[in-house]
C-alpha positions, 0 to 999 in steps of 0.5 A: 825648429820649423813648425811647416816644411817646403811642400811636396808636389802633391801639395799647394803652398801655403803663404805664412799669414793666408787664413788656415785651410781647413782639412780635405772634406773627407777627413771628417768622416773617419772615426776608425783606426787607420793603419797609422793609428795602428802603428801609433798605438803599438808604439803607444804599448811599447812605450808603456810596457818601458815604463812600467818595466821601469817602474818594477825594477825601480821598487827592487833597486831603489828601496825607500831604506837601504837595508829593506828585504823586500820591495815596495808594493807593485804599484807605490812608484805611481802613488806619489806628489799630485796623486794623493790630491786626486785620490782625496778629491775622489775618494773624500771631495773637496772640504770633507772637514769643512772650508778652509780645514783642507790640504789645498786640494781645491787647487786641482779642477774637479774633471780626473777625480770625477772619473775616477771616482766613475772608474772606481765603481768597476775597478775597486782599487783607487790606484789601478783606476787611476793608472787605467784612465790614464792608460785608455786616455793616453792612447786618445792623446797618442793617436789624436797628435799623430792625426794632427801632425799628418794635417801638416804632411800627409803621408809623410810620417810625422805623425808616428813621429810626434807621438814618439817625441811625446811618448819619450820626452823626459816628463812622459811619465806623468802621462802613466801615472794618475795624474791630469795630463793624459785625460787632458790631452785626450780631449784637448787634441781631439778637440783640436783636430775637429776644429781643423775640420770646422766641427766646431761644436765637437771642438767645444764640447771637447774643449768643455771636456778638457776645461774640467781637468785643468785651467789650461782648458781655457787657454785651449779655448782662446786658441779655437777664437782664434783659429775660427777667425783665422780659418777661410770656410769651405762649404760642402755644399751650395749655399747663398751667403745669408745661409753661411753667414747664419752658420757660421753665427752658430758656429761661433756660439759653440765657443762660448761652451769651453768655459761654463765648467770654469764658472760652474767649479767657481760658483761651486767653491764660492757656494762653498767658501764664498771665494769664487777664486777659492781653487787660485788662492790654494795654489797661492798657498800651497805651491807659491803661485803669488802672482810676480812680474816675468822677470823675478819669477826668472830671477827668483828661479835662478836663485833656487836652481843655481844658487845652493839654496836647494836640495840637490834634487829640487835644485835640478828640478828648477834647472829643467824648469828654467830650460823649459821656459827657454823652450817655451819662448823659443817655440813661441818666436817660431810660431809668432814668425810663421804667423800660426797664430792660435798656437802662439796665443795657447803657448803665450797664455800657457807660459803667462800663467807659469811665468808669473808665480813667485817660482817656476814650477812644473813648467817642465811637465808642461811641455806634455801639453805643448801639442805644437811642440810636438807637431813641429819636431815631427814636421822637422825630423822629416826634413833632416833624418838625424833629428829623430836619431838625435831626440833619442839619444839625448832624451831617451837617457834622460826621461829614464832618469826622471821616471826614476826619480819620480818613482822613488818619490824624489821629484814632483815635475 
């Protein structure tokens, strides 16, 4: 799956290896919504009205008991699994009866809860909220990709393309429902679309941003080092080298800002619980993240997914989990082979940190956060015209599956 196509005549090659070339010096300046984000967005609401038709068709046809004689409240498919951490966390804080008497809910960083519980003071129902800034912040995410992947092929139409590919894939329902990976992606994308245009404090800033929601943040942050000390500087107007060299000093401060949320959560919870890793050994007890090397976390997997040791369900949820890291580390060869370094430092932190837990969990929904992913199937459905055709027939049928079942409560991601 390439991640560049050849260039056309309009555009110089770049050798694999060469620094990264930021964007034109116009791209900068170019807050408002083009024709193109135009577009992504009606995409964006058409996707969102599938889901939430599914959603209303889900509570009539799949009833929590068989002989029920009426529905499911209209919004009880998106109160399941992580939701209800997000809610307490908002709604109550992290030891409303005291350190170490909780439901693990300090796993989760304090980022959606904090607007949520923002949100709530104009939307009284915690749910509606929810679904609300996951709405707003998916648009962000939709139209920020789209930016991303033109930098690859201007006026091409990948852009339109990697937010279709995301808005379909089979975990994109948790990007309606209120859960972390929407608020996420919309200040991680951002965040990396201004470092592509050397705004490196708006890169950090957001990348702050995307620290609060989840420790993936961190991940973002190393990737923007990386890409700052990959990126050739292109100044836009005449200075002498003393005066460059002091800017990009400071530009490289910046960097430092994507991981003071980090340490503020941690010194929030050892003020707390005397455990700065407080949020780590929750997710140790709730969820069996104990660390384990690479290759027992696979086997143990297996074991789950293949071995009948599951329900049914859970059992195909570690199958998807197993493809995706298959996935993972495919993409991963392929932006270690294209030299794109800062995307293969994100991805190879990211598939660490799932891959080395007793057993995979949610690496499947991970993949809504694999922005070059995304980027790299666009940039490929341009040069072969039957991948988009391909991505939708086989995906489009299987993310209706998933939604489903999360909605019915049957799966967790």
């Amino acid at each position: 799956m390439p991640i560049s196509a050849p260039p056309s005549p309009r555009h110089a090659p770049v050798r694999p290896g060469s620094p990264v070339r930021p964007a034109p010096a116009e791209a900068p300046a170019a807050p408002r919504l083009r024709r193109a984000d135009r577009e992504v967005l009606w995409l964006y609401l058409l996707t969102r009205v599938a889901v939430w038709t599914t959603a209303y068709c889900t509570r009539w046809l799949f009833p929590a008991s068989g002989d029920a004689r009426a529905p499911a409240p209209v919004l009880a498919p998106f109160e399941h699994w992580d939701w209800g951490h997000f809610l307490n966390i908002a709604r109550d804080g992290y030891f409303p009866e005291g350190p170490g008497e909780g439901d693990n809910r300090e796993a989760f960083f304090p980022g959606l809860p904090l607007v949520l519980r923002a949100v709530h003071v104009l939307v009284p129902h915690w749910t509606v909220a929810g679904l609300l800034v996951s709405l707003v912040a998916g648009a962000v995410a939709a139209v920020a990709l789209a930016r991303i992947a033109e930098l690859h092929l201007p006026g091409s139409g990948a852009g339109r393309r990697a937010a279709l590919f995301l808005l379909v894939s089979p975990c994109a329902v948790f990007l309606t429902a209120g859960y972390s990976e929407a608020l996420f992606l919309a200040l991680a994308l951002p965040a990396w679309l201004a470092a592509r245009r050397q705004r490196w404090l708006l890169a950090s800033v957001l990348a702050a941003g995307a620290t609060t929601v989840r420790i993936s943040g961190l991940f973002l942050a190393a990737a923007l080092v990386v890409l700052f000390l990959t990126t050739s500087t292109t100044p836009t107007a005449p200075t002498t080298r003393r005066d460059e060299g002091t800017s990009r000093k400071r530009d490289a401060a910046w960097l430092v800002l994507p991981g003071l949320p980090a340490l503020l959560y941690f010194w929030y919870l050892y003020g707390r619980t005397g455990d700065p890793l407080a949020w780590k050994h929750a997710q140790e007890r709730g969820w069996y993240r104990h660390f384990r090397a690479p290759w027992e976390a696979w086997s143990q997997t297996w074991h789950e997914a293949f071995d009948r040791t599951q329900a049914t369900g859970y059992a195909a949820q570690f199958q998807a989990d197993l493809l995706a890291m298959v996935l993972g580390l495919l993409l991963l060869g392929v932006l270690v082979v294209r030299r794109r370094w800062p995307e293969a430092v994100y991805l190879a932190l990211t598939l660490w940190a799932l891959g080395t837990s007793y057993w995979y969990m949610s690496v499947a929904r991970s993949t809504l956060l694999w922005w070059p992913l995304w980027v790299g199937l666009a940039v490929w459905s341009v040069r072969r015209r039957w991948v988009t055709i391909a991505y939708l027939c086989l995906v489009a049928p299987l993310s209706t599956v998933l939604a489903v079942t999360f909605m019915t409560g049957r799966w967790a991601g």
